[in-house]
N, C-alpha and C positions, 0 to 999 in steps of 0.2 A: 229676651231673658238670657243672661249668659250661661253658659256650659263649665261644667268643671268634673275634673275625672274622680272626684271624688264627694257624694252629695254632701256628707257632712261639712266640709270646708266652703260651703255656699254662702252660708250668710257673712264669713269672711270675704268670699271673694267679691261679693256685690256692695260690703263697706267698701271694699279698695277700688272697686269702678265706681260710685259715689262721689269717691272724693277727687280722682280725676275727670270724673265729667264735670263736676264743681269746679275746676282747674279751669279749665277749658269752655269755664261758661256756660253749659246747659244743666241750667237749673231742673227743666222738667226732666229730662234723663235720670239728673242724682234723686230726685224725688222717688221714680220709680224703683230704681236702686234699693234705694231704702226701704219702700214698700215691701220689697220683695225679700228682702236681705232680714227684714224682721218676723217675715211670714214663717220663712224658717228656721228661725234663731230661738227656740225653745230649751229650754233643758239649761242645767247648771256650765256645760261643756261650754257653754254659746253668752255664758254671761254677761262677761266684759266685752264682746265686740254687740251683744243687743243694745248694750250700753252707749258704746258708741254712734250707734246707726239711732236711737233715739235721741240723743245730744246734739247730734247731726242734722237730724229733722227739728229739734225743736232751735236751732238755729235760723233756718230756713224759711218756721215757722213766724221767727221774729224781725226776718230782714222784709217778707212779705209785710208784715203790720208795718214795717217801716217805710215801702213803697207806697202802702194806704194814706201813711199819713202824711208822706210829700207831696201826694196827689189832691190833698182833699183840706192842707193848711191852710187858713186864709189869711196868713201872716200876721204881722207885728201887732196891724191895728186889731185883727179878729181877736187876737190872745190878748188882747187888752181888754176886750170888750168882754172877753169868752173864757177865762184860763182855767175855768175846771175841765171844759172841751179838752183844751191843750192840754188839760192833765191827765183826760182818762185816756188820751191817743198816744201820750209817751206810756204809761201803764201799762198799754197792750203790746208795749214793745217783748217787754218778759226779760230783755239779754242785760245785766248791765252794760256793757260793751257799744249796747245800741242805744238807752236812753243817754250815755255818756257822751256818744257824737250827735245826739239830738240835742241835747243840750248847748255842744259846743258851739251847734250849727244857731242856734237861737241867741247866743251871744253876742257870735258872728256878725248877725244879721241887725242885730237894736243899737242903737247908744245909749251910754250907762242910763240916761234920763228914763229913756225908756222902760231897761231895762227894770230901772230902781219902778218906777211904774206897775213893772207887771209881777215884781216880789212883793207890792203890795197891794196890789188887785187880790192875787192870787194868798193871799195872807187875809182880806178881809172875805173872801170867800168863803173861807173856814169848811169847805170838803176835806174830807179822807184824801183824793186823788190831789188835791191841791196842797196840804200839807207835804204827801211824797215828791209832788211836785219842786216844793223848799225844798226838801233837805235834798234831792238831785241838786239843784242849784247853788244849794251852800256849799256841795259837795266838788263843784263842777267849775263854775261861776268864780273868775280874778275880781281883785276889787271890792269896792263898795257893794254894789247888788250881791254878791256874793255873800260877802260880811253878815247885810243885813237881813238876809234868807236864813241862815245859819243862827241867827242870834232868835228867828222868829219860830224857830222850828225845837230851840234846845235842846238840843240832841234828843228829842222825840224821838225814836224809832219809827221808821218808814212803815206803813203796813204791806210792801214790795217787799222780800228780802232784796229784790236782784240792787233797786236804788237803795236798800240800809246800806248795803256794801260798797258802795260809791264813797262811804263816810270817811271807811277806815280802812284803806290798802294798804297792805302787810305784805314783802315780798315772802314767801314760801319758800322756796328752791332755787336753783340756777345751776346753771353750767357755762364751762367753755370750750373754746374750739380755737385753732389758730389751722387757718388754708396751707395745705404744705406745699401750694405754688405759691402763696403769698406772705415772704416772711415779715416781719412785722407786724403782719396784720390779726387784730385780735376778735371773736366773734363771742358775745356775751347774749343769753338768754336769761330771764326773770321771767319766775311765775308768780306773780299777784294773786294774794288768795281772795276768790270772789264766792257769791252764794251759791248754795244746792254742792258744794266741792269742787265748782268748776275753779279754775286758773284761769287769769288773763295773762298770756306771754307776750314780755316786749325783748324783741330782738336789737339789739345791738352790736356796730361794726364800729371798733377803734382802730385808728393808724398809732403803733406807737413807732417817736421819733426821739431818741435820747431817755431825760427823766420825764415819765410819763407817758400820757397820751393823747389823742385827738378823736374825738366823734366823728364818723364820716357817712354815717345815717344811723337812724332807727325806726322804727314802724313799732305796733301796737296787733296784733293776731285778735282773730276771735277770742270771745272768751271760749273754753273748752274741760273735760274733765280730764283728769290727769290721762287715763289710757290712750286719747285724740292724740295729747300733746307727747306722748311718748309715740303713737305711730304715726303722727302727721307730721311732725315735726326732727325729734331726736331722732329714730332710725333713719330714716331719709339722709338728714347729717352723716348719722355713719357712714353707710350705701354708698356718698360722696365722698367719703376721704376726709371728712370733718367731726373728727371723733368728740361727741360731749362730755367733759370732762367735770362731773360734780364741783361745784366751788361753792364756798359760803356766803349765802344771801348778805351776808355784812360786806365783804370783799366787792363781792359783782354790784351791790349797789355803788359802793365807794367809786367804785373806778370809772362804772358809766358816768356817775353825774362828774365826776370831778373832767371827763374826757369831755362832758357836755360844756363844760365852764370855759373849757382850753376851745373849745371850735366857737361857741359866743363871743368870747373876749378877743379870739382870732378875727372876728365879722365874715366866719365860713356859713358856706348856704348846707343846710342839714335838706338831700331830696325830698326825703318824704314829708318836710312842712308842708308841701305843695298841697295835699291831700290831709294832713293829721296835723294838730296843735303840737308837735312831738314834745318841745322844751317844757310846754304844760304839765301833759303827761306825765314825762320823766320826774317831775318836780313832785305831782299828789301820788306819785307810784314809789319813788327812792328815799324821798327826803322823810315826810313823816312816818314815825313811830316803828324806823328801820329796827330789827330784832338783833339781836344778838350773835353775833357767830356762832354760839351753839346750836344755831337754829336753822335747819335747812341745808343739805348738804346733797341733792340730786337727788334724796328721796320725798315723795308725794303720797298721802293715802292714797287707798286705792289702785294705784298704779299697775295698769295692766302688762 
């Protein structure tokens, strides 16, 4: 248990070893952390960071179900055979974030035959779990199976908030940053508003060169509630010489995808495809039902 000179800044200081023993890989370390860090995290003083160190865990708690269910999938044909299974094992995921790369990884893995197969296994099922199952996949799912998930589910609302939220990403907020060792180069954040108040942050790096810009990656963060993503994220930023600079969710999305269009049409390799559908993303995250400039300017409820 770590030491600090002063007891009441304890469940502070054990979210901040939390999150770098998470950094660094030991899951059970940040576990205890967190146990600990919430044992004495009582009282109105300790709100927002109990807040955190429970957002924290209930992260953890959904990467675990997510390990359960890689482990114990029995693939393409079992979800054919089985898909309310499949549906109660993405269910127990809780994160959107995480039934989101589950889904994409099930994508991944069928051709559309299939897939179109298991939108309609899981359509004549007619469970609760398999309904949320659709609208994840109408939500999630290019093409055809997609379409036809989406068309089966009618904007039914999920009985999940975390999959309703998959339906309709709204960016929130955003900021930027430009490296003052790296001139031209721009660093864009979006926070997607997901359920319970959490945000999904997708980070973005543009080169710009003349008029415009260029995409030179992006990644996709846990989802998280605003106070994570202000001390896991934006202070950090500062502490480096990367000051975040509120911009309006109309502007930040404009400029990522349009930066996205310029590195596609280039035929540039974006890194993080390797691991995330990133163009995907970018697309159900920027493109629909982008708000308004008036909307979103570096502030977030909540916001610790």
């Amino acid at each position: 248990m770590a030491r600090v000179d002063d007891p009441a800044a304890f469940p502070e200081s054990r979210y901040h070893d939390a999150v770098s023993l998470l950094v660094n890989g030991d899951e059970q370390g940040a576990r205890r952390a967190i146990e600990e860090g919430l044992a004495r995290a009582s009282g109105p003083r300790h709100a927002v960071t109990r807040a955190c160190l429970s957002d924290l865990g209930a992260q953890l708690d959904g990467e675990a179900a997510l390990s359960r269910l890689a482990r114990r999938t029995p693939g393409p044909i079992g979800w054919l055979a089985n898909p309310d299974a499949l549906a109660r094992s993405v269910a127990e995921l809780g994160r959107a974030h995480l039934v989101e790369a589950v889904i994409e990884e099930i994508a991944h893995l069928m051709p559309e035959d299939q897939l179109m197969g298991l939108v309609v296994a899981a359509h004549e099922a007619r469970t609760p779990a398999c309904h949320d199952l659709l609208v994840a996949m109408g939500s999630v799912v290019e093409g055809a199976p997609g379409q036809l998930a989406a068309q089966f589910t009618e904007r039914v609302p999920a009985s999940d908030p975390c999959i309703d939220a998959l339906r309709v990403q709204v960016p929130v907020a955003a900021w930027t940053s430009e490296p003052p060792d790296a001139p031209g180069q721009q660093q864009v954040i979006i926070a997607v508003g997901r359920d319970a108040g959490r945000v999904a942050p997708v980070v973005a790096i543009i080169r710009h060169e003349g008029v415009g810009g260029v995409l030179d990656d992006a990644f996709a963060l846990p989802d998280m509630i605003p106070a994570r993503l202000e001390r896991e994220v934006l202070e950090p930023m500062a502490d480096a010489g990367l000051t975040p600079d509120p911009l309006s969710v109309r502007d930040a999305a404009e400029a990522v995808y349009h930066a996205l269009l310029a590195a596609l049409d280039a035929g540039l390799d974006i890194p993080s495809a390797a691991y995330q559908p990133v163009a995907a993303r970018l697309r159900r995250a920027l493109v629909d039902d982008s708000p308004s400039a008036s909307h979103g300017s570096g502030e977030m409820p909540c916001m610790g």
